[in-house]
PDB file of N, CA, C and O in Angstrom:
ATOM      1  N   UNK A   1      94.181 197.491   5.317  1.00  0.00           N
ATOM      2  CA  UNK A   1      95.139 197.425   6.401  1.00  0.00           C
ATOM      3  C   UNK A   1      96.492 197.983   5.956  1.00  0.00           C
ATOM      4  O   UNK A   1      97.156 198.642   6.756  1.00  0.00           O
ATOM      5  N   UNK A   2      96.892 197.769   4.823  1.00  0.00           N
ATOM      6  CA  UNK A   2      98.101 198.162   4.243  1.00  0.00           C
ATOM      7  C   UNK A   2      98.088 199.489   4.026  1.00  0.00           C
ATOM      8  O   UNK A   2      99.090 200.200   3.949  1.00  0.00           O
ATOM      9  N   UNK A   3      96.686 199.921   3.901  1.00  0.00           N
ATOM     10  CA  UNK A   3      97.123 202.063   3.551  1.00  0.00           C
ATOM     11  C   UNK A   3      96.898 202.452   5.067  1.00  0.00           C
ATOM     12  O   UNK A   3      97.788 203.164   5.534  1.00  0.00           O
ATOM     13  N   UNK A   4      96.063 202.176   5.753  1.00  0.00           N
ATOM     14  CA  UNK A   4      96.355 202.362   7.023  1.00  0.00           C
ATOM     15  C   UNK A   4      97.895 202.117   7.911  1.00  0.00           C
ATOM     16  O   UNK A   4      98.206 202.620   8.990  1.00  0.00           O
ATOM     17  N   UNK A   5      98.547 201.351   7.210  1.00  0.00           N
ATOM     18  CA  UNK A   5     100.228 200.906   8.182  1.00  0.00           C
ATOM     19  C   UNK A   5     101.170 201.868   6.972  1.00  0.00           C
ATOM     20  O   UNK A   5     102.322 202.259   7.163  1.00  0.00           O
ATOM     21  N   UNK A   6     100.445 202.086   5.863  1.00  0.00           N
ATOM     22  CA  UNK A   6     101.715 203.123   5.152  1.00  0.00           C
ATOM     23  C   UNK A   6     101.340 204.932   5.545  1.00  0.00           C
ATOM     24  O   UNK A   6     102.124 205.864   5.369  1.00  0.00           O
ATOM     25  N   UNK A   7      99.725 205.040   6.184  1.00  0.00           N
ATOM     26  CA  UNK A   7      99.706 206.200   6.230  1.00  0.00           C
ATOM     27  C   UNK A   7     100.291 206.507   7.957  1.00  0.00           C
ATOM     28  O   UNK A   7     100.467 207.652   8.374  1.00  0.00           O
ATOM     29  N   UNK A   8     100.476 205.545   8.611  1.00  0.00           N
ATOM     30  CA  UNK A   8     101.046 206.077   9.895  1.00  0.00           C
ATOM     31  C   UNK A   8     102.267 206.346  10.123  1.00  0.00           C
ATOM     32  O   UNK A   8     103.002 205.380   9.922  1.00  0.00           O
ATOM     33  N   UNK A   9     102.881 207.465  10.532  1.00  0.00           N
ATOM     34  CA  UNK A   9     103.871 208.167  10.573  1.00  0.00           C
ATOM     35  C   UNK A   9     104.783 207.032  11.404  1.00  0.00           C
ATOM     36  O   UNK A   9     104.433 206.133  12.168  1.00  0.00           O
ATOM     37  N   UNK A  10     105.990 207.421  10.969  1.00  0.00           N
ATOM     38  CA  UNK A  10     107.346 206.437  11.874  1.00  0.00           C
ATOM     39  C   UNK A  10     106.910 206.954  13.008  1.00  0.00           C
ATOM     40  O   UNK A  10     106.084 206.363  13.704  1.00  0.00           O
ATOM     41  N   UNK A  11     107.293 207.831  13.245  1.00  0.00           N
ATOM     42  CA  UNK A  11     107.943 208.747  14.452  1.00  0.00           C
ATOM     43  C   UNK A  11     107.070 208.399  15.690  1.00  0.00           C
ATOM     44  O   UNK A  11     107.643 207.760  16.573  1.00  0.00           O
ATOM     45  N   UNK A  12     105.793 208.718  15.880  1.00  0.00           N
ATOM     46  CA  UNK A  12     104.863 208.177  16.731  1.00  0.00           C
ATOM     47  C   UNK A  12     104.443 206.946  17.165  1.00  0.00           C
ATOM     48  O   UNK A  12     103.862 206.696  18.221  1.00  0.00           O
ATOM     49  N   UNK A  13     104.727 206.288  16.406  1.00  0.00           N
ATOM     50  CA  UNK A  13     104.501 204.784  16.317  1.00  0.00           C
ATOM     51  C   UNK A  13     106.312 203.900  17.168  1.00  0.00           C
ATOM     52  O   UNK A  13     106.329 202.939  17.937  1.00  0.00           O
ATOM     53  N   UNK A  14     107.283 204.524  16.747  1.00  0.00           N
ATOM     54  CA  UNK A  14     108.384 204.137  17.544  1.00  0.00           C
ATOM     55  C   UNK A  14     108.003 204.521  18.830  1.00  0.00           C
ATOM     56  O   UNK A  14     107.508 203.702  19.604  1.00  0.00           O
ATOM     57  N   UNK A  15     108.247 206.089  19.238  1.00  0.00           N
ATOM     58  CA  UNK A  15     107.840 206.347  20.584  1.00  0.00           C
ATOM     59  C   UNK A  15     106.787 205.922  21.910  1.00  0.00           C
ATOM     60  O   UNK A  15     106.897 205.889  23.136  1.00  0.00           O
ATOM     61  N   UNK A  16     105.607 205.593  20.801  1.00  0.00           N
ATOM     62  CA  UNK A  16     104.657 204.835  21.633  1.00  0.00           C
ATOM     63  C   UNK A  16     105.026 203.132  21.638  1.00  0.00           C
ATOM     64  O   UNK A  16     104.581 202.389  22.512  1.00  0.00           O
ATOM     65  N   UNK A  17     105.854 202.685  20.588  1.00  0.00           N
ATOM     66  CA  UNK A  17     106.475 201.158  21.250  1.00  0.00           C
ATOM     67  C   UNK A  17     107.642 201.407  22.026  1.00  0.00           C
ATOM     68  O   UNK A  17     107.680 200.303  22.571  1.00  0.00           O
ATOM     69  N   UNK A  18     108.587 201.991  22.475  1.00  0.00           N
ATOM     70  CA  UNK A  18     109.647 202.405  23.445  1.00  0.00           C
ATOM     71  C   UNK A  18     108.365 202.467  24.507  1.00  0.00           C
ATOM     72  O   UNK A  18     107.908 201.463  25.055  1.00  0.00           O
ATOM     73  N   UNK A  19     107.805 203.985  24.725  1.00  0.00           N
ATOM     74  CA  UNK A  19     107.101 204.069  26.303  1.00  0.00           C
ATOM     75  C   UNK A  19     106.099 202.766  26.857  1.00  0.00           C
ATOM     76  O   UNK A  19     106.026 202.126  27.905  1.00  0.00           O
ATOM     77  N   UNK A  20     105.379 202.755  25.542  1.00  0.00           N
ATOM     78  CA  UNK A  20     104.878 201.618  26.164  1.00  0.00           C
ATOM     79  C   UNK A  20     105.292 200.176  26.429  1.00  0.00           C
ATOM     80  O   UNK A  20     105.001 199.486  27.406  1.00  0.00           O
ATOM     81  N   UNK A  21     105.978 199.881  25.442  1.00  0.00           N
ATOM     82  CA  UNK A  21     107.168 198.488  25.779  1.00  0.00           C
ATOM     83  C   UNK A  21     107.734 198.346  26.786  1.00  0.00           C
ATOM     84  O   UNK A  21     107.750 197.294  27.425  1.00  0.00           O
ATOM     85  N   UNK A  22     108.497 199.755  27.209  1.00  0.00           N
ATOM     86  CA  UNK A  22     109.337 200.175  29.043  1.00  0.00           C
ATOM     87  C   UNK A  22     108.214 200.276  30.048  1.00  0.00           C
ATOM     88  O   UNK A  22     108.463 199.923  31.201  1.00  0.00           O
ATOM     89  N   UNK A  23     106.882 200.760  29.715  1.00  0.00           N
ATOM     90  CA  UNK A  23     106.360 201.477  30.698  1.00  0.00           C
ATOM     91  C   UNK A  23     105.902 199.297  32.072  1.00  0.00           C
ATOM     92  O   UNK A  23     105.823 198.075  31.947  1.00  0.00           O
ATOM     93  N   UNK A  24     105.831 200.036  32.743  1.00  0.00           N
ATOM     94  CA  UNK A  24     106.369 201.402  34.322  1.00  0.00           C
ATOM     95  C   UNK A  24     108.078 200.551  33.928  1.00  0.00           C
ATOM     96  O   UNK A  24     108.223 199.338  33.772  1.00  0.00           O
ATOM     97  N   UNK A  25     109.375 201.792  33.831  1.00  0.00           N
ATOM     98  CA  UNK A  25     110.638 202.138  34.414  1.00  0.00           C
ATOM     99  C   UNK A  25     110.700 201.148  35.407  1.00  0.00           C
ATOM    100  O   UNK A  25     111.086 199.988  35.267  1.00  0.00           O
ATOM    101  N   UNK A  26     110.251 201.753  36.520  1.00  0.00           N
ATOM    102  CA  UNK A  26     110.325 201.195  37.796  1.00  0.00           C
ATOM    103  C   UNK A  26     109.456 200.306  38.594  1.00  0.00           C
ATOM    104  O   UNK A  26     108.294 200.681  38.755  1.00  0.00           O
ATOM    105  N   UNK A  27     109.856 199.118  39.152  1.00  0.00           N
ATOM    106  CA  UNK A  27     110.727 198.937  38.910  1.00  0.00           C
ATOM    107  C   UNK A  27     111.390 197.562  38.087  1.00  0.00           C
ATOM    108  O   UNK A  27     112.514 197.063  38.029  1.00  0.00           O
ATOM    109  N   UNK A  28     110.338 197.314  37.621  1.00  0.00           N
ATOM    110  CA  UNK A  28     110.735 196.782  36.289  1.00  0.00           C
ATOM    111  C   UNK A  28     110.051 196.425  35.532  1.00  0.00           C
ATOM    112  O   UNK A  28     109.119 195.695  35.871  1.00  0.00           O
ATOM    113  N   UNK A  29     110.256 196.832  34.062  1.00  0.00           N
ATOM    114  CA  UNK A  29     109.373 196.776  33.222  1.00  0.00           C
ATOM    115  C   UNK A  29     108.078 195.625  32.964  1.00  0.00           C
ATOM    116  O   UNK A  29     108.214 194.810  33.877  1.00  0.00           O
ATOM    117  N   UNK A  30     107.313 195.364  32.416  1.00  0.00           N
ATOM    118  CA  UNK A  30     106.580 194.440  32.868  1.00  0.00           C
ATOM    119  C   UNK A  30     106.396 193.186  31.718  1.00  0.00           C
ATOM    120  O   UNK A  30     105.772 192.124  31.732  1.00  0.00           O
ATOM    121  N   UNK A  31     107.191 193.810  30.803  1.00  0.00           N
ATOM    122  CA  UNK A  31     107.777 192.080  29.915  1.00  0.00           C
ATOM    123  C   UNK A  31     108.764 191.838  29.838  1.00  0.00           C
ATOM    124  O   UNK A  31     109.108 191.005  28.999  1.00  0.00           O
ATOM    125  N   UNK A  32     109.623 192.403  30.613  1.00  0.00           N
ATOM    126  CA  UNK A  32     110.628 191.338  31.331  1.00  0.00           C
ATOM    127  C   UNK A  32     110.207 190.796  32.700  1.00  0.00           C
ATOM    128  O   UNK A  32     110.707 189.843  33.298  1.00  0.00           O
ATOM    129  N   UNK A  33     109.338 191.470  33.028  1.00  0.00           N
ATOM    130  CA  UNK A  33     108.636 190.824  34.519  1.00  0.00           C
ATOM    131  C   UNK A  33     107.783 189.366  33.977  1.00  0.00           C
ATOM    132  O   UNK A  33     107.864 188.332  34.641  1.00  0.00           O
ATOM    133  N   UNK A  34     107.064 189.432  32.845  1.00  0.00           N
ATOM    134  CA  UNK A  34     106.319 188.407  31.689  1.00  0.00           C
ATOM    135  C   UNK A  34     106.960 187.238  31.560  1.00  0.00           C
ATOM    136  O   UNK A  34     106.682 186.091  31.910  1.00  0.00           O
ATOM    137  N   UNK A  35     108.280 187.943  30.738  1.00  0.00           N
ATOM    138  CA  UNK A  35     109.577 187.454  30.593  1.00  0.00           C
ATOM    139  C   UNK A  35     110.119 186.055  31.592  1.00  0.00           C
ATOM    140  O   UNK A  35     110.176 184.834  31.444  1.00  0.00           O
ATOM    141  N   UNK A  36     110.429 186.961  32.565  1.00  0.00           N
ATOM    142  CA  UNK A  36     110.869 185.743  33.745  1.00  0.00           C
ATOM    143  C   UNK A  36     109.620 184.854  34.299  1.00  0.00           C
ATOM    144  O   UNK A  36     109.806 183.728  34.761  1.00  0.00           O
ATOM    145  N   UNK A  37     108.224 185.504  34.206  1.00  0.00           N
ATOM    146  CA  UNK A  37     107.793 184.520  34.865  1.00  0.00           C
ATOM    147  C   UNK A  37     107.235 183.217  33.410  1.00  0.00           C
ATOM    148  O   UNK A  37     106.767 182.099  33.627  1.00  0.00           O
ATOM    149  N   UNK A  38     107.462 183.783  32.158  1.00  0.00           N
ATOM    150  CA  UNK A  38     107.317 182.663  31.738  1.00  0.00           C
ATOM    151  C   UNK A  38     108.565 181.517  31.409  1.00  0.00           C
ATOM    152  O   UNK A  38     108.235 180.443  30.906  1.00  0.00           O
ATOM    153  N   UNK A  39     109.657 181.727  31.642  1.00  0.00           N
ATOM    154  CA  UNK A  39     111.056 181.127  31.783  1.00  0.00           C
ATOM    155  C   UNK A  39     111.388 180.805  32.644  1.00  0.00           C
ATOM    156  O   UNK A  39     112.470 180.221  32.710  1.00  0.00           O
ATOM    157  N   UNK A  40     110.513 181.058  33.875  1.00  0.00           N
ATOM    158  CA  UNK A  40     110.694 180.359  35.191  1.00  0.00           C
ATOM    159  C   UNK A  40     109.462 179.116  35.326  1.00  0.00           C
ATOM    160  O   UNK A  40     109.614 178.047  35.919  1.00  0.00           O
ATOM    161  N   UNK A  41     108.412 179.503  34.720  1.00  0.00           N
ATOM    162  CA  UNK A  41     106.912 178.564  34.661  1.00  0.00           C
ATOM    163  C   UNK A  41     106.246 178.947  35.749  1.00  0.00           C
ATOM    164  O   UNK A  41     105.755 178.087  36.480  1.00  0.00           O
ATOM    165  N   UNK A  42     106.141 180.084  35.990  1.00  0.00           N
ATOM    166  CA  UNK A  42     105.310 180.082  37.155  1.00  0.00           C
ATOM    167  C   UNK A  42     104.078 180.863  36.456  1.00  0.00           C
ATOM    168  O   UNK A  42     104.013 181.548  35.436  1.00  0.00           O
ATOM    169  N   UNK A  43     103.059 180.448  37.500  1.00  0.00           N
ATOM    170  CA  UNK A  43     101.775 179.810  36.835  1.00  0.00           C
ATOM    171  C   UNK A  43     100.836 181.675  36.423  1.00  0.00           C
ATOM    172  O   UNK A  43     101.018 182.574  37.244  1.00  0.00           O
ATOM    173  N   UNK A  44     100.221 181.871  35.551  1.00  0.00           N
ATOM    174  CA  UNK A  44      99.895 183.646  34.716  1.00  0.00           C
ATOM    175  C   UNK A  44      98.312 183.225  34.719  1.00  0.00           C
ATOM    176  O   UNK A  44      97.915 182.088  34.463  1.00  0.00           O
ATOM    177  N   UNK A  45      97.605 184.169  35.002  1.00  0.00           N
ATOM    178  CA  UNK A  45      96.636 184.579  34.856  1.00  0.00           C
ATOM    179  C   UNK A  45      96.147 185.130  33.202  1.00  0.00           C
ATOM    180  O   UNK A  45      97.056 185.325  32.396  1.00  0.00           O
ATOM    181  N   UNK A  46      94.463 185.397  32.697  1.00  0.00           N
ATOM    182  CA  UNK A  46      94.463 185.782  31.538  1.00  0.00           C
ATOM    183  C   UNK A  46      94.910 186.705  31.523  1.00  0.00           C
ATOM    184  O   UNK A  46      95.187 186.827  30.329  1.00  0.00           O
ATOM    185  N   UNK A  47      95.321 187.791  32.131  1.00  0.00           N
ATOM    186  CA  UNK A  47      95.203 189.346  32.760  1.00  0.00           C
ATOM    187  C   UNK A  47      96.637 189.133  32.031  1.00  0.00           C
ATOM    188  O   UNK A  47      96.768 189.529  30.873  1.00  0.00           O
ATOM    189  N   UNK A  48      97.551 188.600  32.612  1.00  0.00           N
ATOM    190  CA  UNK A  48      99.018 188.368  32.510  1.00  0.00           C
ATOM    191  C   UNK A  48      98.964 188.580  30.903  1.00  0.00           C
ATOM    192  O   UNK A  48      99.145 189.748  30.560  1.00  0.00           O
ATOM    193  N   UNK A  49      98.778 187.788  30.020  1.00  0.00           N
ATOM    194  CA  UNK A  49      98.234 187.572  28.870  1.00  0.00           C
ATOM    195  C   UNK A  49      98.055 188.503  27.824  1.00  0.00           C
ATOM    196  O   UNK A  49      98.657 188.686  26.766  1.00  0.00           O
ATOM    197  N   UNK A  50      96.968 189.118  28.432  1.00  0.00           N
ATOM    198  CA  UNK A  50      96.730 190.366  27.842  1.00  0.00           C
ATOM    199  C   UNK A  50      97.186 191.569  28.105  1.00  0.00           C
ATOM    200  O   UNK A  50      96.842 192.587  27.504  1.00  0.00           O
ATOM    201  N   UNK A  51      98.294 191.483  29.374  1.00  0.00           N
ATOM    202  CA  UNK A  51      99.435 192.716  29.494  1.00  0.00           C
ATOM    203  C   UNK A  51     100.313 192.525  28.687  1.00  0.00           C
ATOM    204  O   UNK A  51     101.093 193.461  28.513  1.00  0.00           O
ATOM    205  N   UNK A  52     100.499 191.391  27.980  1.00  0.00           N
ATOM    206  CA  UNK A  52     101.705 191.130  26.697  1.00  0.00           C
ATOM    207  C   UNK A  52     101.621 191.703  25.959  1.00  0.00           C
ATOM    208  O   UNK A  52     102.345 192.647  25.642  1.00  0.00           O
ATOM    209  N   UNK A  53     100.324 191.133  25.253  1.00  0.00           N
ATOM    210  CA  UNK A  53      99.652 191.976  24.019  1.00  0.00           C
ATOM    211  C   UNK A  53      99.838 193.050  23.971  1.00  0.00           C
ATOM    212  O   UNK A  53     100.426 193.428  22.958  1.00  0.00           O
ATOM    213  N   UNK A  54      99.443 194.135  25.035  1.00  0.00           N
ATOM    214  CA  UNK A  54      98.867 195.488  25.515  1.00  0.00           C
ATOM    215  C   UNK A  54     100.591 196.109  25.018  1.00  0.00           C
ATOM    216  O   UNK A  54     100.854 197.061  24.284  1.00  0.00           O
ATOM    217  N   UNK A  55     101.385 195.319  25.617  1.00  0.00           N
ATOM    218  CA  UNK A  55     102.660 196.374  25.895  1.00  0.00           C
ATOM    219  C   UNK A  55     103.267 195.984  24.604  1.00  0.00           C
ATOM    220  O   UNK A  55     104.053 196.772  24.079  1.00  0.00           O
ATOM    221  N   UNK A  56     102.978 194.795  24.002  1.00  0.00           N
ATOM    222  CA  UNK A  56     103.591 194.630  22.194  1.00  0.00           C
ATOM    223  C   UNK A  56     102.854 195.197  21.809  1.00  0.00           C
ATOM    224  O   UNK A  56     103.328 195.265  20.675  1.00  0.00           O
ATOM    225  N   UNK A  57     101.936 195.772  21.747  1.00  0.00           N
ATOM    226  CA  UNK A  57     100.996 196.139  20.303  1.00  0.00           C
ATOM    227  C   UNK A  57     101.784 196.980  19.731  1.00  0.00           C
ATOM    228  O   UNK A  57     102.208 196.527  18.668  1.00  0.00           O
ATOM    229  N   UNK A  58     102.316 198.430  20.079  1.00  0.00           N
ATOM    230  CA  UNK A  58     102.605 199.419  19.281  1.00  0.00           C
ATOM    231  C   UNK A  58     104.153 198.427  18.745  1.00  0.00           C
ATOM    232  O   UNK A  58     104.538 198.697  17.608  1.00  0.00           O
ATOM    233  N   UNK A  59     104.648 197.782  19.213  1.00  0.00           N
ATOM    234  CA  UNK A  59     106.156 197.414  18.556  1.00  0.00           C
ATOM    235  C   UNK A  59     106.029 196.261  17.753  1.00  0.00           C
ATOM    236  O   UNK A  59     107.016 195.745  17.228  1.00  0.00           O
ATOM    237  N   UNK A  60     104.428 195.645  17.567  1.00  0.00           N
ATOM    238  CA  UNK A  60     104.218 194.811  16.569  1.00  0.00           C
ATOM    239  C   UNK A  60     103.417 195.218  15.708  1.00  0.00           C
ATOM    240  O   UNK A  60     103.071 194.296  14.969  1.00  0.00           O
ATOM    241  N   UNK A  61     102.729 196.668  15.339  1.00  0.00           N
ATOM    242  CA  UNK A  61     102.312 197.468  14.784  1.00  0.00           C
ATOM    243  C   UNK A  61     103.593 197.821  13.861  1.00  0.00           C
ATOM    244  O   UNK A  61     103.498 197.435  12.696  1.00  0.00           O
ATOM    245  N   UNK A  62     104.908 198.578  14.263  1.00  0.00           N
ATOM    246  CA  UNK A  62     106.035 198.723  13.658  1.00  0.00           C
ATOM    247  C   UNK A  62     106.949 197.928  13.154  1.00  0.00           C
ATOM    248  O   UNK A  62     107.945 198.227  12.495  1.00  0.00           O
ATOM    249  N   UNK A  63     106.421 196.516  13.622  1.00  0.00           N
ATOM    250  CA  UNK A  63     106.976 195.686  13.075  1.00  0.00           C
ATOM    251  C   UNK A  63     106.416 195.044  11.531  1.00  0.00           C
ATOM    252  O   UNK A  63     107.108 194.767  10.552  1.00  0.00           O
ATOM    253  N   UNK A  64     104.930 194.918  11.697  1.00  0.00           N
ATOM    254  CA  UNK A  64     104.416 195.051  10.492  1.00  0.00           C
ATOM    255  C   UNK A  64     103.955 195.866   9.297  1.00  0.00           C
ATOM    256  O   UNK A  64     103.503 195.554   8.195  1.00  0.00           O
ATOM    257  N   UNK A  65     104.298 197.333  10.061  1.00  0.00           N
ATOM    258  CA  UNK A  65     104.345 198.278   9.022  1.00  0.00           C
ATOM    259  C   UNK A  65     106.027 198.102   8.337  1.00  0.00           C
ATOM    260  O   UNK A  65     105.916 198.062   7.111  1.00  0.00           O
ATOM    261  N   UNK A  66     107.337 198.001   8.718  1.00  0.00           N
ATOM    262  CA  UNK A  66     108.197 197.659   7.934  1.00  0.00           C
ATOM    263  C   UNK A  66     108.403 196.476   7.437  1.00  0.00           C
ATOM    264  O   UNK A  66     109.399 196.283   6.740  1.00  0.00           O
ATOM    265  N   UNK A  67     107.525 195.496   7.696  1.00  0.00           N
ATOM    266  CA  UNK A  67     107.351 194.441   6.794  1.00  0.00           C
ATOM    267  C   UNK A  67     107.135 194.381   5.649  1.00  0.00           C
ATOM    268  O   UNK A  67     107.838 193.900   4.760  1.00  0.00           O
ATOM    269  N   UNK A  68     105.498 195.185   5.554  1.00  0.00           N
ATOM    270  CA  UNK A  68     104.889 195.316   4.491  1.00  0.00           C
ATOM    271  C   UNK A  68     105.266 196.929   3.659  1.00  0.00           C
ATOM    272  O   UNK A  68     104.635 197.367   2.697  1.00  0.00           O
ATOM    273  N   UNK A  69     106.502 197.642   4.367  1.00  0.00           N
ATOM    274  CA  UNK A  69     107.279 198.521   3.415  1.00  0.00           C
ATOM    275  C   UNK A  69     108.228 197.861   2.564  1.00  0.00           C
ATOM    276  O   UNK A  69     108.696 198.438   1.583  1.00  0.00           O
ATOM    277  N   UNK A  70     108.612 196.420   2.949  1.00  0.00           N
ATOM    278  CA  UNK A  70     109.524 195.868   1.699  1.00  0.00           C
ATOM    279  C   UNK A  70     108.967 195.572   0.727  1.00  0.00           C
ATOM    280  O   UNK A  70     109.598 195.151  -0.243  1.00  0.00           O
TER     281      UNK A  70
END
């Protein structure tokens, strides 16, 4: 797992956590849409769930590749 997170390039790995973290722009992103509905308590589906995941992966991918660069 570790030569796999040192052989992946920065550059691609930021860009795909930005688009996909934002994606859809409009009209509003959908973990801050996550966001409010879990800070409000209103009640999420598994679906909900696994749109978290979906839209963290690449920015918790980059998060653990500069982890394990220290």
């Amino acid at each position: 797992m570790k030569r796999f997170l040192q052989q992946l390039p920065w550059a691609p790995l930021i860009v795909a956590a930005l688009l996909v973290g934002l994606a859809p722009l409009l009209p509003q992103p959908h973990l801050i849409e996550k966001a409010i509905k879990i800070a409000t308590g209103s009640p999420m589906r598994p679906i909900d769930y696994f749109d978290i995941l979906f839209h963290l992966f690449p920015a918790l991918i980059a998060l653990l590749k500069w982890r394990l660069a220290e």
